[in-house]
GUMAR-47185 format. One record per residue: residue in one letter; x, y, z of N, C-alpha, C in turn. Coordinates in steps of 0.05 Angstrom, whole numbers, plus 5000, padded with zeros to 4 digits. Example, Ala and Ser with C-alpha at 12.3 -4.5 7.8 and 13.67 -1.06 7.14 Angstrom:
a526448865156524649105156526449345156/s525749555142527349795143525850015157/
***
This chain:
x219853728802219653428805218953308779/x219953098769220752958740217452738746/x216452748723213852708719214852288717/x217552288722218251958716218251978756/x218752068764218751888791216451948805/x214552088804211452068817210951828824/x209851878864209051648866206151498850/x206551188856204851068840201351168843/x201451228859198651228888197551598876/x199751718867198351998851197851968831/x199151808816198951798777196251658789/x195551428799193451268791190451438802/x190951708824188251878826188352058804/x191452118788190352288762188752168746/x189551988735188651718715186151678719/x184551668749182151548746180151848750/x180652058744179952288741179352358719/x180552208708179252238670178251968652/x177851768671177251448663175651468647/x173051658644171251628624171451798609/x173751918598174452128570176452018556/x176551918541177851628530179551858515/x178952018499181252198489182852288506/x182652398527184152578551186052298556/x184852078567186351918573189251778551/x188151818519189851808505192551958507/x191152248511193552448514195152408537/x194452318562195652278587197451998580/x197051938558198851668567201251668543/x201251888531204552018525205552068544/x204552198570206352378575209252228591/x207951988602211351858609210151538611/x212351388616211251118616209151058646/x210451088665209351068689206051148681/x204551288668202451458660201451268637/x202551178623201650958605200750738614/x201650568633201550328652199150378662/x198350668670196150728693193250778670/x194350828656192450938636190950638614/x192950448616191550238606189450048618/x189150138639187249978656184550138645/x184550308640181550568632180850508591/x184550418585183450478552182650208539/x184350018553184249718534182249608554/x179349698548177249428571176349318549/x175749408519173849268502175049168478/x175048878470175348698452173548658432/x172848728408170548628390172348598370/x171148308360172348188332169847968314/x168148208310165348128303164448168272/x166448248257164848298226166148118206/x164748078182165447858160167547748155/x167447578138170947558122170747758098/x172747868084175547868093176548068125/x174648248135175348348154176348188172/x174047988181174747858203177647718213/x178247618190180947418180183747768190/x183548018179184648228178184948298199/x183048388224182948448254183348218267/x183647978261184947728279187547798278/x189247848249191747868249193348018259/x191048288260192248508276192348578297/x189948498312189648428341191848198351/x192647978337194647798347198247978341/x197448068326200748208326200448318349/x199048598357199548818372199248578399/x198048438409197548328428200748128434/x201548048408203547828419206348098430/x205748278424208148428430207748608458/x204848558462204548718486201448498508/x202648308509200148048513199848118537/x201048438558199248488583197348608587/x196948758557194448868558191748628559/x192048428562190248228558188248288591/x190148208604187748198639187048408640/x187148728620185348928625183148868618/x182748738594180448708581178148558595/x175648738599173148738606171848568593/x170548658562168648658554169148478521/x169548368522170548048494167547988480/x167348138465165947998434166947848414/x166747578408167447528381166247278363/x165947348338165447248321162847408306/x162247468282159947638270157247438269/x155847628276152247588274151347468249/x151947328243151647258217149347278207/x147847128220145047078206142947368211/x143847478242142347758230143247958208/x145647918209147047998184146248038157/x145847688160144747548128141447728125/x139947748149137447778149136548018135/x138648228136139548508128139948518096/x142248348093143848378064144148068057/x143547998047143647708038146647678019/x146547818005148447867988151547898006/x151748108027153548168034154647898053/x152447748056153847468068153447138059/x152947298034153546988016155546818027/x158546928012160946818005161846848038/x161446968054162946898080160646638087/x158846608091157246358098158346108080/x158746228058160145948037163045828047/x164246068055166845948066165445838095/x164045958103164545698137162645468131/x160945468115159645198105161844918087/x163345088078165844928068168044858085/x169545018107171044948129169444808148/x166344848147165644598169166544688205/x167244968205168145108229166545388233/x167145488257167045838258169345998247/x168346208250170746438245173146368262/x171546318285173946408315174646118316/x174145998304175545718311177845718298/x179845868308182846028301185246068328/x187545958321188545948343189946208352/x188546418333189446768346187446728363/x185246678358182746738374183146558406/x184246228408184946208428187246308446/x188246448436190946638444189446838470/x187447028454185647188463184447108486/x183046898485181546718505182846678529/x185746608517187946408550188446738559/x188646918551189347258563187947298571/x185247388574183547548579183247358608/x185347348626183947388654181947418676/x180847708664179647878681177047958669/x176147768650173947878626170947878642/x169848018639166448068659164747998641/x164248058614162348048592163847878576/x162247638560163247548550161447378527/x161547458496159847368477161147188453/x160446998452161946738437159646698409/x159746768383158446638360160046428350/x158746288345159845998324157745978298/x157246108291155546118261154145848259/x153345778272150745558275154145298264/x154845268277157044988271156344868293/x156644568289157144378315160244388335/x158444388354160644418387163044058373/x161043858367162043608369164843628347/x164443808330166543818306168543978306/x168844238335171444308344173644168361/x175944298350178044058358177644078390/x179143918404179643878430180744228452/x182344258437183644478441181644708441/x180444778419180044968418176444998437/x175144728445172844658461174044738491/x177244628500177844728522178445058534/x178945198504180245428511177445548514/x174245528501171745638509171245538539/x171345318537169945208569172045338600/x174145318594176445478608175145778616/x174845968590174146148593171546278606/x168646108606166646108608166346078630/x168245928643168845798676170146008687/x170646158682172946408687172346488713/x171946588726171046668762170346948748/x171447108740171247368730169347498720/x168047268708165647268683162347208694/x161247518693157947498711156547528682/x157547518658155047608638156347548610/x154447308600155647118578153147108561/x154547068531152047068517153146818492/x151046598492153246448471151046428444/x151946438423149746478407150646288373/x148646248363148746138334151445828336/x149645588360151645338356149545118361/x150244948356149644628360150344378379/x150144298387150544128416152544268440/x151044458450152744638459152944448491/x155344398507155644398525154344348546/x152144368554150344598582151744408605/x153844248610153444128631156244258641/x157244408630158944678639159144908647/x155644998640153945238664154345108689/x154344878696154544788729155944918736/x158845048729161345068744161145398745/x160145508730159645828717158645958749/x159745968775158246068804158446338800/x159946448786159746788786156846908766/x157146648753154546858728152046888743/x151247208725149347288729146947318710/x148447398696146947408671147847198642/x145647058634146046828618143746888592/x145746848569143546928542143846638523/x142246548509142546338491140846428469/x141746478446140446528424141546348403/x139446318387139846098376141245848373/x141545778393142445518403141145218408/x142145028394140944768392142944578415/x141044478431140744308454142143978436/x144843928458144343558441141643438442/x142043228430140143058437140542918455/x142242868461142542758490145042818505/x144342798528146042918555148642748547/x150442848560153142698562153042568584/x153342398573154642108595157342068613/x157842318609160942348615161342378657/x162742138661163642148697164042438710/x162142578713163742908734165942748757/x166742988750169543028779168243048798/x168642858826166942818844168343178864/x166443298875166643588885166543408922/x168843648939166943668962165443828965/x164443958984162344019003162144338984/x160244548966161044728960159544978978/x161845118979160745349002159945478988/x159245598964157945898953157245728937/x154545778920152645828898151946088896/x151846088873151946358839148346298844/x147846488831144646588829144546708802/x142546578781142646748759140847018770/x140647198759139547428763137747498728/x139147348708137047428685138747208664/x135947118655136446858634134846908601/x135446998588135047028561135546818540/x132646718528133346538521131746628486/x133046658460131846698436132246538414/x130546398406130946068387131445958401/x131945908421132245618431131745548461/x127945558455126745538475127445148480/x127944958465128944688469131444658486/x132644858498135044818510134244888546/x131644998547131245118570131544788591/x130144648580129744398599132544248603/x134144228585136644158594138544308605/x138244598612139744738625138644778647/x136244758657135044668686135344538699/x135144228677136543978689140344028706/x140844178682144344198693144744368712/x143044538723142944748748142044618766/x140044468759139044328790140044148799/x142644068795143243818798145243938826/x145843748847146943878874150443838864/x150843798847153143878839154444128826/x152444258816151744508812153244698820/x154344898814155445028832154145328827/x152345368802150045598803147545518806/x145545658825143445628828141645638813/x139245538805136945598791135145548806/x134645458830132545378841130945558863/x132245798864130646088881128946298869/x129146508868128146668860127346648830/x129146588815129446538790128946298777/x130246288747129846028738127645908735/x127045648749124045458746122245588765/x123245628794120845868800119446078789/x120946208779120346468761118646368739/x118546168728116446058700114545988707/x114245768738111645848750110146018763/x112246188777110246428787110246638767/x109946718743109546858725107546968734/x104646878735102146978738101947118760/x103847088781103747268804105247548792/x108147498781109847828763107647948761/x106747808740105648018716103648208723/x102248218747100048438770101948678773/x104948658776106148928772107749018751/x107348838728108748928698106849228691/x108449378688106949688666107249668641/x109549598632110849568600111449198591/x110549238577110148938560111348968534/x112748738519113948778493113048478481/x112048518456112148198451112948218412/x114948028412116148068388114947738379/x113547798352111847598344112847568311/x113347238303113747218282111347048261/x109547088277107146998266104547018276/x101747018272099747048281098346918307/x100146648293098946388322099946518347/x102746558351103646638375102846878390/x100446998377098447158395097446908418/x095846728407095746618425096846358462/x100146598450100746498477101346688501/x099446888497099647108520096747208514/x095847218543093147408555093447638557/x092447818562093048138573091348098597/x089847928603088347928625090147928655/x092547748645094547788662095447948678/x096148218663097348458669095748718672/x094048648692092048898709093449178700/x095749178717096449438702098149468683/x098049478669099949518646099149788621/x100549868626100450188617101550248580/x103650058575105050108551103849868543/x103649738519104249568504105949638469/x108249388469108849458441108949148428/x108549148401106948968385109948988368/x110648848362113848738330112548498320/x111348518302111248358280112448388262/x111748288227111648208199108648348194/x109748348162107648398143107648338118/x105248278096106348148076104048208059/x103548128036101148048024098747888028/x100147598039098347458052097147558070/x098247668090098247798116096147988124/x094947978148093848138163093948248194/x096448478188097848408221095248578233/x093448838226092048928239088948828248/x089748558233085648418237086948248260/x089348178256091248008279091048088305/x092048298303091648448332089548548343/x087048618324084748668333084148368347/x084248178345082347938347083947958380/x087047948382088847868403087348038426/x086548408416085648598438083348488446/x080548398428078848328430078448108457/x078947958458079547688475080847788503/x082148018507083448108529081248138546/x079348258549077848438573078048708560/x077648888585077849148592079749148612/x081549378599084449488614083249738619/x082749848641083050238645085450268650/x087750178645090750388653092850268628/x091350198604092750188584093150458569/x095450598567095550888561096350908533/x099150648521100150738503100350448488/x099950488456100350188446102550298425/x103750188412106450148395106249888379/x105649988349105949768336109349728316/x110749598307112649538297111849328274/x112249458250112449198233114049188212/x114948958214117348878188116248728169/x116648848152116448648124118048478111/x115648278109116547908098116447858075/x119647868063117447838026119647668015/x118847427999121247238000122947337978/x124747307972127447247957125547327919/x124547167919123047107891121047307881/x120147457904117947547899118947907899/x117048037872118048297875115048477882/x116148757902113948877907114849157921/x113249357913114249577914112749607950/x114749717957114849777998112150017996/x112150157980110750327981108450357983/x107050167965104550057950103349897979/x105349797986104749568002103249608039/x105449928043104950088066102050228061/x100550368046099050408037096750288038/x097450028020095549828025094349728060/x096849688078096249598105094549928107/x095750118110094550308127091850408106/x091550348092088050298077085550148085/x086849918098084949698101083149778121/x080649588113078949598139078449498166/x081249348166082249258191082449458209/x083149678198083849898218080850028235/x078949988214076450008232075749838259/x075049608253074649398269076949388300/x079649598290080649608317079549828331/x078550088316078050348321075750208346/x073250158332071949978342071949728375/x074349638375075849548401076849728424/x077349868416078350118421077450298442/x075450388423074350668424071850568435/x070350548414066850488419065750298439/x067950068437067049928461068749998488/x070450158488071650268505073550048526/x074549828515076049588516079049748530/x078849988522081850198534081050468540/x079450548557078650798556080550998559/x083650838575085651108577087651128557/x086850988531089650958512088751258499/x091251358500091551648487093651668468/x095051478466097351488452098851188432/x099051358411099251078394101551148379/x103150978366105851018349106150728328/x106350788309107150578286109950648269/x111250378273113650428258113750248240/x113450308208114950118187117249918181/x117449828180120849838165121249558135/x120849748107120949538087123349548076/x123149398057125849258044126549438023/x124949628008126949747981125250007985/x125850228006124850487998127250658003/x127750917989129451067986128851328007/x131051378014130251668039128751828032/x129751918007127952167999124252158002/x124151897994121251917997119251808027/x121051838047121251788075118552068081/x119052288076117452468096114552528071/x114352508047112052438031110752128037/x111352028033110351668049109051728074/x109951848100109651908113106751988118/x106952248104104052488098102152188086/x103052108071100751978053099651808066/x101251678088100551428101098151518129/x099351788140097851898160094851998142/x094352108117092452168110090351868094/x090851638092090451368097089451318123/x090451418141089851288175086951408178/x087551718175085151948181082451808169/x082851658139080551578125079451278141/x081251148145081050808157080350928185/x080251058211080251068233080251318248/x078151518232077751818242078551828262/x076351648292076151628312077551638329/x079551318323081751318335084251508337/x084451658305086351708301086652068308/x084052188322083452448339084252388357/x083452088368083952078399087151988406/x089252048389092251848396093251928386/x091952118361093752288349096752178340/x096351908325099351738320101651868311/x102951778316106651818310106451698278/x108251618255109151498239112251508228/x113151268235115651218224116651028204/x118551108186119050888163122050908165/x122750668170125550588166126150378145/x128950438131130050318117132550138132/x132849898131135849858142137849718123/x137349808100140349778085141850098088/x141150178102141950488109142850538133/x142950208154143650278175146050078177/x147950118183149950028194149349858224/x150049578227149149408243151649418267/x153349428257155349438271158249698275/x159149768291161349908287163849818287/x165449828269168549708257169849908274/
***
């Protein structure tokens, strides 16, 4: 029997027999066309068109060729990323995103504000995940067209998990219509200043409301109140007003009695003080991401933050994270600098919180991770030794009883993204 006339209903139980071996599936989809058709539903789910110029400008062109010649692979596609991270990017390599920031500061646009890119958009049918960057540009200064082919898309029925990130008067009165999403992210995003005035299409009667299930919101805690406003409104067609959303910000104090693991990523000292630990009876992990600097004192910081807590008995494990802050102008060896923190006598005064006053009697476990701006691998596992024999001198006590971890990372060594 000729591998071309199999019925449809067998090729598609071979096919989904190997859905998650993306090579196997490659090889299955030589073997005849019927087998190719079946096999593209498993290979083409993910779209990413996320890195600099000149790349970015290069995988638009090439993604729009292969696509205009085969534009059905479009409603396979799942999972649509596009436009690059810029500014974490920049955060990384400053250098490596000069001249692409210079060009979109001069076009006065995004990357994707490209009519390959709305090509992409009107295809993708069937898209579930869906992440939109605009490099911090205004919503008000894209053309007509290319504002309809996002809002179109975002409205999609298809689409439970959207992330829109790095824009300016973004929309929100177009989450109303979003009833499938579930998951909603806004990072760095600036709120208009004022609502649109614009007439809604009068709706009848709507039988289903959408429920967010998780709302992520990073820089742009100013957008929360206008996207509340645009959920609660009975025109709405996703909910905010149950479990989630504005309930969930007031009953916080009730969560947090069964939180175990806590994370608080801090870009400064003050914003210790907008969390208690008194909160979180049990809470078993804590991890700490700050900065560090010269000025700086992230470990007298955090002593003061533990201090003020109470007494936790089921705090087991703490995790500190710190990145180093050092501006543009200023030169300083990473080395000198690690040293210096794990020297100080800050580290007493926590030993002290700690230990002697017994503020954690069940913490047994502690871990610190570095990460500066100009150290070389090689001297990764010596740094190391030197830094742990530093701790032993600053914090005997503690440092028998938790016996710390130490890690130093470099990330001009890490690749942010995969091409």
């Amino acid at each position: 029997m000729s591998l071309q006339v199999l019925p449809l209903e067998l090729i598609s139980i071979i096919v989904d027999e190997f859905k998650e071996d993306k090579q196997s599936l490659k090889t299955i989809s030589l073997v005849s066309p019927p087998f190719l058709n079946a096999c593209r539903t498993h290979l083409f789910t993910v779209l990413r068109i996320n890195t600099l110029n000149p790349s970015f400008d290069y995988k638009c062109g090439a993604w729009d060729s292969f696509l205009r010649r085969s534009s059905a692979l479009l409603p396979y596609i799942r999972v649509l990323e596009l436009g690059p991270p810029v500014f974490r990017l920049g955060s990384r390599d400053h250098a490596l995103c000069s001249s692409h920031w210079t060009s979109v500061l001069n076009r006065g646009l995004p990357s994707i504000h490209d009519e390959r890119i709305q090509f992409i958009m009107a295809g993708v049918t069937n898209v579930q995940t869906v992440t939109l960057r605009f490099e911090f540009q205004s919503w008000r200064s894209f053309s007509p067209d290319f504002q309809g082919a996002v809002l179109d898309l975002i409205k999609r029925e298809s689409v439970s998990s959207l992330s829109i990130e790095d824009v300016v008067d973004f929309p929100f009165q177009s989450f109303g219509d979003c009833r499938r999403l579930r998951d909603l992210s806004l990072i760095s995003v600036v709120a208009p200043q004022q609502q649109s005035n614009e007439i809604q299409h009068k709706r009848g009667p709507i039988d289903y409301r959408g429920h967010l299930d998780s709302l992520t919101a990073i820089a742009s805690d100013q957008c929360i109140a206008s996207l509340v406003d645009v959920l609660s409104r009975p025109s709405s067609s996703l909910d905010l007003s149950c479990s989630d959303g504005r309930n969930a910000l007031s009953k916080v104090p009730v969560y947090t009695a069964s939180i175990t693991t806590l994370e608080l990523r801090l870009n400064s000292e003050k914003e210790y003080d907008l969390c208690d630990l008194k909160r979180f009876p049990n809470l078993c992990t804590l991890f700490i991401s700050g900065t560090y600097s010269r000025s700086r004192r992230p470990i007298f910081s955090l002593s003061r933050f533990l201090s003020r807590s109470g007494k936790s008995s089921k705090l087991e494990e703490l995790k500190i994270l710190l990145r180093q802050d050092v501006p543009e102008f200023e030169a300083i060896r990473s080395t000198q600098e690690l040293e210096r923190i794990c020297m100080s006598r800050d580290w007493r005064e926590l030993e002290q919180k700690l230990t002697i006053r017994c503020q954690f009697p069940a913490l047994r476990k502690m871990s610190l991770a570095f990460r500066p701006k100009d150290m070389t691998i090689f001297l990764n596992e010596y740094l190391t030794m030197s830094l742990h024999l530093c701790l032993v001198q600053a914090m005997p006590t503690l440092y028998a009883l938790t016996n710390p971890t130490i890690e130093v990372y470099d990330d001009r060594f890490e690749q942010y993204i995969q091409d």
